[in-house]
N, CA, C and O atoms as a GROMACS GRO file, in nm:
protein
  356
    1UNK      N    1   6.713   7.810  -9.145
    1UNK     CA    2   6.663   7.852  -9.274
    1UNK      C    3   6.515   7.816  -9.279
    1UNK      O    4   6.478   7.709  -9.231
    2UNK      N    5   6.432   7.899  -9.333
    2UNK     CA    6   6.265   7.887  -9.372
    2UNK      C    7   6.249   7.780  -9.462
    2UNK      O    8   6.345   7.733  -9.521
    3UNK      N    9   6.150   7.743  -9.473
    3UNK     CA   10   6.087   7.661  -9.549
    3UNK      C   11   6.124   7.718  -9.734
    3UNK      O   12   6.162   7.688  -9.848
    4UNK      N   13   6.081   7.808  -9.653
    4UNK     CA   14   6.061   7.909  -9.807
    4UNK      C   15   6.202   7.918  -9.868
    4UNK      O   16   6.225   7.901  -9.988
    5UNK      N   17   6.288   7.944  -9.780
    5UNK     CA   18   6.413   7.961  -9.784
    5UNK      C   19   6.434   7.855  -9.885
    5UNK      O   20   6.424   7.871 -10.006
    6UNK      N   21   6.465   7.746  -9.824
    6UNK     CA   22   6.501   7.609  -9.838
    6UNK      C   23   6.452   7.580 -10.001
    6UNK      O   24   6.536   7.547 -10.085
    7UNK      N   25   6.287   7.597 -10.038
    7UNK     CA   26   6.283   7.628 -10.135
    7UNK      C   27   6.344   7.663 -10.256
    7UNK      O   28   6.356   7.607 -10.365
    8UNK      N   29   6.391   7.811 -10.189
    8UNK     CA   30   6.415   7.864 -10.330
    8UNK      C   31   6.558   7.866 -10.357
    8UNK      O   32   6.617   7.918 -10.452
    9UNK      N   33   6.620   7.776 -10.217
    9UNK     CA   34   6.782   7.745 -10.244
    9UNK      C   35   6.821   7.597 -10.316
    9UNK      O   36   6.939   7.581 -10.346
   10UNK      N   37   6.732   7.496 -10.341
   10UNK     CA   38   6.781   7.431 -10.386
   10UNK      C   39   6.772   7.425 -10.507
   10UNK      O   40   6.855   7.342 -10.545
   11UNK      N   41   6.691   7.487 -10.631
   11UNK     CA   42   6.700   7.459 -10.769
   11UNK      C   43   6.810   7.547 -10.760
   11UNK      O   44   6.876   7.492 -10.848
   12UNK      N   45   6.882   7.641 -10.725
   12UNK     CA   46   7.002   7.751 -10.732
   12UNK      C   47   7.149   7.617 -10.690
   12UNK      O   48   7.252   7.600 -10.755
   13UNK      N   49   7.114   7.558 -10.589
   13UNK     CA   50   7.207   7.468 -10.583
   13UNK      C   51   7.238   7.369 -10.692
   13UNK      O   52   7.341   7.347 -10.755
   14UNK      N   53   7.104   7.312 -10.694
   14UNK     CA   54   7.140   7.219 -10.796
   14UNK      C   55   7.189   7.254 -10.951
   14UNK      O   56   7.240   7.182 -11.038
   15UNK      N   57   7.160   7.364 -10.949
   15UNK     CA   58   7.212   7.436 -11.119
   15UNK      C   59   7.345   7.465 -11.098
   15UNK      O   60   7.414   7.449 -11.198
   16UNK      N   61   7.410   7.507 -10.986
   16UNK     CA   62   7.500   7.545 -10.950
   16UNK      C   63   7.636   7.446 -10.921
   16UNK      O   64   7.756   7.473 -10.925
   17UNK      N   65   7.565   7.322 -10.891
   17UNK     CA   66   7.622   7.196 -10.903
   17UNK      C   67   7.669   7.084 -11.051
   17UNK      O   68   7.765   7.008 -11.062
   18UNK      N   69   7.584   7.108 -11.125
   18UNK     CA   70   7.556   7.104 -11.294
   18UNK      C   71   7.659   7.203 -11.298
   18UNK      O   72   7.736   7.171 -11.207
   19UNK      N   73   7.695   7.291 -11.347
   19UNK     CA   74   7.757   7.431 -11.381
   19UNK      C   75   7.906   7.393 -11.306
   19UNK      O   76   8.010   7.415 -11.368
   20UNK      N   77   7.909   7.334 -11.169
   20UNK     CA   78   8.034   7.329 -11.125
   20UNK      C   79   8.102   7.181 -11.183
   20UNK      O   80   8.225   7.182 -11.183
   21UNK      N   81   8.048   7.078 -11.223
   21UNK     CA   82   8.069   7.003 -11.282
   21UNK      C   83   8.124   7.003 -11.401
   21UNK      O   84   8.238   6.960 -11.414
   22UNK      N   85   8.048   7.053 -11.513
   22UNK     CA   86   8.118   7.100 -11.636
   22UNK      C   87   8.221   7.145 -11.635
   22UNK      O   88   8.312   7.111 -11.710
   23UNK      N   89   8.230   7.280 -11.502
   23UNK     CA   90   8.335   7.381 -11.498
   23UNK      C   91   8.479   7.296 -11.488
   23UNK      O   92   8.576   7.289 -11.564
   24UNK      N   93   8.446   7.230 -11.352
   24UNK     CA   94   8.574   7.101 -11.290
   24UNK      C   95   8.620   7.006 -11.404
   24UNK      O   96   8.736   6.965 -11.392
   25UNK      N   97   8.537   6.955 -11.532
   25UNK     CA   98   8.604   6.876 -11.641
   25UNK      C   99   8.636   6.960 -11.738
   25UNK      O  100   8.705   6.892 -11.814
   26UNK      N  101   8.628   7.056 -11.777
   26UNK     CA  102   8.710   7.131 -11.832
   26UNK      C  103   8.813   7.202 -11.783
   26UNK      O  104   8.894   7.233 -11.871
   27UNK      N  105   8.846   7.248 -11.649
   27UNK     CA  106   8.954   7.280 -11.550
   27UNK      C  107   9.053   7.164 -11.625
   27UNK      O  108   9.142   7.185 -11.708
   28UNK      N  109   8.992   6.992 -11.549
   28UNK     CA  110   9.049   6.922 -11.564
   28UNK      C  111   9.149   6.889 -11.656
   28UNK      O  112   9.271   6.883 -11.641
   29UNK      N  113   9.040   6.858 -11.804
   29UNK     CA  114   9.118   6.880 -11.881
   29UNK      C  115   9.219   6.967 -11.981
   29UNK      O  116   9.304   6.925 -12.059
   30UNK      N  117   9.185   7.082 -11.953
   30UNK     CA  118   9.291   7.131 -11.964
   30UNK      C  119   9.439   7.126 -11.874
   30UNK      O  120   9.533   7.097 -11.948
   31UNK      N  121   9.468   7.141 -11.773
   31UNK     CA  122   9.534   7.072 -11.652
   31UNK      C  123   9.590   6.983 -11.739
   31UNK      O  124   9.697   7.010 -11.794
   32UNK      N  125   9.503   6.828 -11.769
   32UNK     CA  126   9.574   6.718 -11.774
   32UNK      C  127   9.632   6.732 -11.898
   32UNK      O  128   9.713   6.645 -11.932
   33UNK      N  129   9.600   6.848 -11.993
   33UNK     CA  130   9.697   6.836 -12.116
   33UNK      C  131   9.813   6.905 -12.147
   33UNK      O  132   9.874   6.901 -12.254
   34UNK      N  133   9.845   6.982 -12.022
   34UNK     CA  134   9.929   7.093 -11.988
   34UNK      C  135  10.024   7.018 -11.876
   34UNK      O  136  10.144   7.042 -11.882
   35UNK      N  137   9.979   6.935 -11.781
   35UNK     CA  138  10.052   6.823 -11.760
   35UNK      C  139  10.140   6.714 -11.819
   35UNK      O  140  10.262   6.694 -11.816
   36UNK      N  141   9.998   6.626 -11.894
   36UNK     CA  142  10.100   6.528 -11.956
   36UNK      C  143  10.149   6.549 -12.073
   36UNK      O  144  10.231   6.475 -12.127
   37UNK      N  145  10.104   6.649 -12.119
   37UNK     CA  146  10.111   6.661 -12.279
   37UNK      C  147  10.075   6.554 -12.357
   37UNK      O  148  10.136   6.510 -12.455
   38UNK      N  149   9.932   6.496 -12.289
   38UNK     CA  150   9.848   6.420 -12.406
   38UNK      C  151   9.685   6.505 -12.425
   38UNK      O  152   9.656   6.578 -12.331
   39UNK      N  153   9.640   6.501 -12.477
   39UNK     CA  154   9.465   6.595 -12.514
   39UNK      C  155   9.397   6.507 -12.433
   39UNK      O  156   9.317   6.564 -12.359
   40UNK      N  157   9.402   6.333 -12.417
   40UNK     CA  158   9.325   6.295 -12.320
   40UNK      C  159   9.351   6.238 -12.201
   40UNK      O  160   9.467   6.236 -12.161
   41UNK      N  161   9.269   6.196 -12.141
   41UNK     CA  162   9.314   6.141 -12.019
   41UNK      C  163   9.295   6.031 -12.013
   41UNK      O  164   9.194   5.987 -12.067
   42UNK      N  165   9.391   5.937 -11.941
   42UNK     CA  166   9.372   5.776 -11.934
   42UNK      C  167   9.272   5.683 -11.935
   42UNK      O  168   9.277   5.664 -11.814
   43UNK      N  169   9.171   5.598 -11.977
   43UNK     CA  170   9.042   5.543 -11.958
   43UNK      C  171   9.124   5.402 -11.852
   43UNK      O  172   9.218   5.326 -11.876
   44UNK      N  173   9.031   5.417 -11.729
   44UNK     CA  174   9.120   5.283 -11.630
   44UNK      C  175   9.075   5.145 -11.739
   44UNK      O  176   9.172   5.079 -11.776
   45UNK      N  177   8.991   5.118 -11.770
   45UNK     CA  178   8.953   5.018 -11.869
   45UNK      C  179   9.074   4.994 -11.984
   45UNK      O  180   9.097   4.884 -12.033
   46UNK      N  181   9.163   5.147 -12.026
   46UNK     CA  182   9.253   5.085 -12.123
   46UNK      C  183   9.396   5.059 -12.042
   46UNK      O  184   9.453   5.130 -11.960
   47UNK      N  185   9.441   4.898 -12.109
   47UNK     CA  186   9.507   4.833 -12.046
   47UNK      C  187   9.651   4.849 -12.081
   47UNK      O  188   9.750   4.797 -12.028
   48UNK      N  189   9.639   4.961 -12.215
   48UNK     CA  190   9.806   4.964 -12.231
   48UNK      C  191   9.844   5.085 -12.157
   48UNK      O  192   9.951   5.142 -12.172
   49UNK      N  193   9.781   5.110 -12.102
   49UNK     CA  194   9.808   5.269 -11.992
   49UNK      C  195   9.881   5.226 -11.888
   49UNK      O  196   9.827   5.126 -11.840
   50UNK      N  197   9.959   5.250 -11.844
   50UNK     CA  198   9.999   5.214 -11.707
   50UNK      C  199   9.897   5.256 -11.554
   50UNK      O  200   9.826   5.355 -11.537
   51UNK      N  201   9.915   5.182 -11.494
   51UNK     CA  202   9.857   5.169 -11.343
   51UNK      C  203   9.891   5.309 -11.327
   51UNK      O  204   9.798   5.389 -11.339
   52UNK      N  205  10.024   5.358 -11.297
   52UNK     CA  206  10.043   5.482 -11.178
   52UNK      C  207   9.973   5.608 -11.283
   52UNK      O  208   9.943   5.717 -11.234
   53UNK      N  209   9.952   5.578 -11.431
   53UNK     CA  210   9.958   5.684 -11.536
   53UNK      C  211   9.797   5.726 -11.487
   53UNK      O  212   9.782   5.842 -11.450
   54UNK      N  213   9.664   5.626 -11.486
   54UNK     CA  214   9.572   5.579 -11.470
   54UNK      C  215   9.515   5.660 -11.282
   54UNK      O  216   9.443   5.745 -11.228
   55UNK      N  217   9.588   5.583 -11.262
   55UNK     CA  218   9.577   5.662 -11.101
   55UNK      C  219   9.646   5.783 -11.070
   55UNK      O  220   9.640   5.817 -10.951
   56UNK      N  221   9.725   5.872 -11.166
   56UNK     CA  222   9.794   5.980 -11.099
   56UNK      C  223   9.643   6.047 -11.160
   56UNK      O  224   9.568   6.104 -11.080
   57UNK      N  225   9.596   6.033 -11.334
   57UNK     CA  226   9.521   6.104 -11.355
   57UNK      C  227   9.384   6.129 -11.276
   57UNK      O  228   9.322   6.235 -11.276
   58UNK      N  229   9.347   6.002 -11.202
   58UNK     CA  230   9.270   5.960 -11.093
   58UNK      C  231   9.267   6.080 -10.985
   58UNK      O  232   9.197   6.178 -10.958
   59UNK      N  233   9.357   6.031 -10.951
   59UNK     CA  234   9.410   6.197 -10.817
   59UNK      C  235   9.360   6.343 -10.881
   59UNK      O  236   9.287   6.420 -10.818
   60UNK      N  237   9.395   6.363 -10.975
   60UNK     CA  238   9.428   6.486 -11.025
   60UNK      C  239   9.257   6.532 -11.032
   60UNK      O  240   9.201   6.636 -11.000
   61UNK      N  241   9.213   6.424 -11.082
   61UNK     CA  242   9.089   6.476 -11.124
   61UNK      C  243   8.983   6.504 -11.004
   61UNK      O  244   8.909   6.601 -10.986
   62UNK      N  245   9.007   6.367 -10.920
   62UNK     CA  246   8.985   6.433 -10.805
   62UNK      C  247   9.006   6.540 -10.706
   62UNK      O  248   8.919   6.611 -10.656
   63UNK      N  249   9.082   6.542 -10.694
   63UNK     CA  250   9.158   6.697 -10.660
   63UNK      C  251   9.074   6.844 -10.684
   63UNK      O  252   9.029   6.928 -10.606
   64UNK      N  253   9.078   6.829 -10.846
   64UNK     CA  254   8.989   6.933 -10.934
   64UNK      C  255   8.893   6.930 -10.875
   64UNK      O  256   8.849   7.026 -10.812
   65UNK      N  257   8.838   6.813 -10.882
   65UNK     CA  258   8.674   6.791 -10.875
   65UNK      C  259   8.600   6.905 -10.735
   65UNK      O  260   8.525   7.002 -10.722
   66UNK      N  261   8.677   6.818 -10.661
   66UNK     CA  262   8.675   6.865 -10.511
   66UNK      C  263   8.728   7.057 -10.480
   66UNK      O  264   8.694   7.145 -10.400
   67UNK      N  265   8.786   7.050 -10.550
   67UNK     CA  266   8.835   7.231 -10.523
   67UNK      C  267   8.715   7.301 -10.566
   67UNK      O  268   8.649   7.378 -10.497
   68UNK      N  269   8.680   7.249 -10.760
   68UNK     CA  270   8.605   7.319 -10.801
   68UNK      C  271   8.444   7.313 -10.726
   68UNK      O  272   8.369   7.410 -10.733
   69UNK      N  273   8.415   7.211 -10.669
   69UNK     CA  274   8.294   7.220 -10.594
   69UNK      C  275   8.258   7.268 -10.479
   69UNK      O  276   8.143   7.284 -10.438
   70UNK      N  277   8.391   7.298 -10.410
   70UNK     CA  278   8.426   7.367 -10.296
   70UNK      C  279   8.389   7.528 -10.304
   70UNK      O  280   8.322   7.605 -10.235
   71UNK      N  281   8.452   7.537 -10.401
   71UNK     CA  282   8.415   7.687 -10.445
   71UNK      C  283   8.319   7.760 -10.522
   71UNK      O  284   8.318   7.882 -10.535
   72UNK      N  285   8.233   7.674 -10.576
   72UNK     CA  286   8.083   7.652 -10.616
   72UNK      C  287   8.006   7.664 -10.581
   72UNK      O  288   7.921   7.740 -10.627
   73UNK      N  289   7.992   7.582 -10.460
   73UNK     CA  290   7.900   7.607 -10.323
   73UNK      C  291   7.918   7.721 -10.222
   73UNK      O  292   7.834   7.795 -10.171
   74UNK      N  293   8.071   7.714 -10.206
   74UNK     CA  294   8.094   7.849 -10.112
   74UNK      C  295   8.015   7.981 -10.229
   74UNK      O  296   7.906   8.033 -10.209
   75UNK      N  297   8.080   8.001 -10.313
   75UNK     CA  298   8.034   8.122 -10.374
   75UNK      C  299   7.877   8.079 -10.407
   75UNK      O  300   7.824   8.170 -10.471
   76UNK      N  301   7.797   7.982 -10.385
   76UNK     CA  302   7.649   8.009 -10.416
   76UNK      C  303   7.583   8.042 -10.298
   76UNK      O  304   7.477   8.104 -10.311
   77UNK      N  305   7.633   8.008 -10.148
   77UNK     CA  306   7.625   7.980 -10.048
   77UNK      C  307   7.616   8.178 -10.018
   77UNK      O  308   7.526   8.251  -9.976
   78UNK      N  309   7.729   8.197 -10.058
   78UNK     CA  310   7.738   8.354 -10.038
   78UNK      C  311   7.669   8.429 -10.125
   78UNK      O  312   7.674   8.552 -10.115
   79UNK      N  313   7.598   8.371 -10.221
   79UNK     CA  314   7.542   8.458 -10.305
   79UNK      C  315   7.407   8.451 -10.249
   79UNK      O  316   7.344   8.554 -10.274
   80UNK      N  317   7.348   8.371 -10.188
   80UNK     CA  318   7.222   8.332 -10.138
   80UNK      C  319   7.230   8.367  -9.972
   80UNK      O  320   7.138   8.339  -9.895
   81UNK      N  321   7.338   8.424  -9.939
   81UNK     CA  322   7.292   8.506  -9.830
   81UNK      C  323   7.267   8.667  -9.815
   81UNK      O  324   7.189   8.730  -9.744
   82UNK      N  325   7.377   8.713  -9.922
   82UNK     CA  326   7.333   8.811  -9.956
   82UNK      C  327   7.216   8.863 -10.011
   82UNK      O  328   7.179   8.980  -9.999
   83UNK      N  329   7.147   8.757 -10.085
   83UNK     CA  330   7.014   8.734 -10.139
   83UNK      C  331   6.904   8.756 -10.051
   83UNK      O  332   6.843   8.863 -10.042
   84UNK      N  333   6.879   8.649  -9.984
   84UNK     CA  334   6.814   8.619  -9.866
   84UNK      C  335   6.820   8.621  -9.712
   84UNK      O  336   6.750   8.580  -9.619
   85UNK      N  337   6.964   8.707  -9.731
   85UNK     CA  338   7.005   8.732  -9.554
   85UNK      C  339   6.985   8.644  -9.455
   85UNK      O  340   6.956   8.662  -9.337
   86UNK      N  341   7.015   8.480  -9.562
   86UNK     CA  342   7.020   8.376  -9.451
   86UNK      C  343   7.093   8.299  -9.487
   86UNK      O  344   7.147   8.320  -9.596
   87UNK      N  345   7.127   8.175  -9.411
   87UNK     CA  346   7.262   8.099  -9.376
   87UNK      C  347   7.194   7.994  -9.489
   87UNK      O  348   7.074   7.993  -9.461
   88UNK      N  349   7.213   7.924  -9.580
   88UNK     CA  350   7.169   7.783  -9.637
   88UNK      C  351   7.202   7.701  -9.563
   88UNK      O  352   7.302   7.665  -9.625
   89UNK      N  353   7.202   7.636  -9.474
   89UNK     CA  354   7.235   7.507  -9.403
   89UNK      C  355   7.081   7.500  -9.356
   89UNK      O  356   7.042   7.406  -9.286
   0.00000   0.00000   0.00000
């Protein structure tokens, strides 16, 4: 990738990263309220929550997190080659 390239791919990334973030906690929570059937999700700090309750939501969110950024990047990745008819790496 060019200089130039490189350039003009990272404010597109980084907005794109912002944007996939939001996207992944709202995924999330919806998910986790369609799951547990509570509106929020566990705070590890609160202590009347249970451990596995705390860490399943843990997983989950991770999970999200990771899919939705997966596919964030792939689809910006592809949008910026079609763009620029070059590879971002």
């Amino acid at each position: 990738m060019s200089a130039v390239s490189k350039v003009m791919y990272k404010p597109l990334a980084l907005a794109a990263s912002v944007g996939g973030g939001i996207l992944a906690g709202a995924v999330f929570g919806q998910v986790w309220k369609r799951v547990a059937g509570e509106p929020e999700v566990p705070d590890p700090k609160d202590l009347s929550r249970t451990d596995r309750e705390v860490f399943i939501a843990a997983a989950v969110q991770g999970t999200i997190f990771g899919l939705v950024r997966a596919a964030v990047d792939r689809a910006g990745a592809r949008g910026y080659r079609k763009l620029a008819h070059a590879d971002p790496r």
